[in-house]
C-alpha positions in Angstrom: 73.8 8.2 29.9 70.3 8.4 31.3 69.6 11.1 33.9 69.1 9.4 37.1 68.2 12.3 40.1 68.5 9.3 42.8 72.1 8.9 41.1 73.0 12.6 40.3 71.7 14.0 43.1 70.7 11.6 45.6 70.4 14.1 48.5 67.7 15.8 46.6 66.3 13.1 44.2 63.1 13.1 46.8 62.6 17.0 46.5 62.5 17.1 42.9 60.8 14.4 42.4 58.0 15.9 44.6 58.2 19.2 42.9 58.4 18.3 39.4 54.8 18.3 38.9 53.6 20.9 40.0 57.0 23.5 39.3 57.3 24.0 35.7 60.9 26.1 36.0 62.2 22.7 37.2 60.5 20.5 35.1 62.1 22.7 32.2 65.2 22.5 33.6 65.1 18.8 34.3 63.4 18.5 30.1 67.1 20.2 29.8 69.1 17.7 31.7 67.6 14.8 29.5 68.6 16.5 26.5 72.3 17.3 27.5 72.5 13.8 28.7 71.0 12.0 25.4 73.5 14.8 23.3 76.5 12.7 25.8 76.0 9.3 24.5 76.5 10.6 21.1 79.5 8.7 20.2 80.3 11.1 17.2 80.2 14.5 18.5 84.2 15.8 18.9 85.7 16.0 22.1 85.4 19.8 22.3 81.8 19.1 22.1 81.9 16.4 24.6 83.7 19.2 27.1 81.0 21.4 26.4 78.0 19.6 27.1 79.3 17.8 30.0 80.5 21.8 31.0 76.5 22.7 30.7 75.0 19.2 32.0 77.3 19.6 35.5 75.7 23.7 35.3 72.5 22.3 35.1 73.0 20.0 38.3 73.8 22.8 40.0 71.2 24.7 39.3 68.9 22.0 40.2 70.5 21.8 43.5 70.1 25.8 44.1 66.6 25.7 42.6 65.8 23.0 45.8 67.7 25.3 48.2 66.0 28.5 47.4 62.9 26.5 48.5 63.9 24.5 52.0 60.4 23.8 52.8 60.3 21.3 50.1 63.2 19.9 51.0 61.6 17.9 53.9 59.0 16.1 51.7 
C-alpha cells in the first residue's frame, strides 16, 4: 500500500505536490503517511494493530487536507 496523493486525495494531489518542497510541516507529515502505509502491508502485525494504523493513516489524510485548506492560496496552483 504505496501512498498515492493523486489516489488519496486527488482534489488536492496538485497543492501538495506544489508545496512539498518548499513546506517542511507537510513534507513531515507526508514522511508520516509513507511510514503508516509501509507499517499496512505488513502482513503480520495483529488486526488490532491493523485498526490502529489505518485509524492514524486516515488522521493523517485529514490533516493533510486541513493543512491545504488553511492555506487556499496554494490551492490554485
Amino acid at each position: 500500500m504505496t501512498v498515492d496523493l493523486i489516489e488519496e486525495i486527488p482534489e488536492l494531489s496538485e497543492a501538495l505536490s506544489a508545496r512539498i518542497q518548499t513546506d517542511a510541516l507537510l513534507k513531515e507529515v507526508i514522511e508520516d503517511l509513507k511510514k503508516v502505509s509501509e507499517l499496512l502491508d505488513d502482513v503480520s502485525i495483529t488486526a488490532s494493530e491493523r485498526a490502529e494504523w489505518t485509524h492514524i493513516r486516515s488522521e493523517l489524510v485529514n490533516e493533510l487536507r486541513r493543512m491545504v485548506k488553511r492555506n487556499p492560496r496554494n490551492i490554485s496552483n
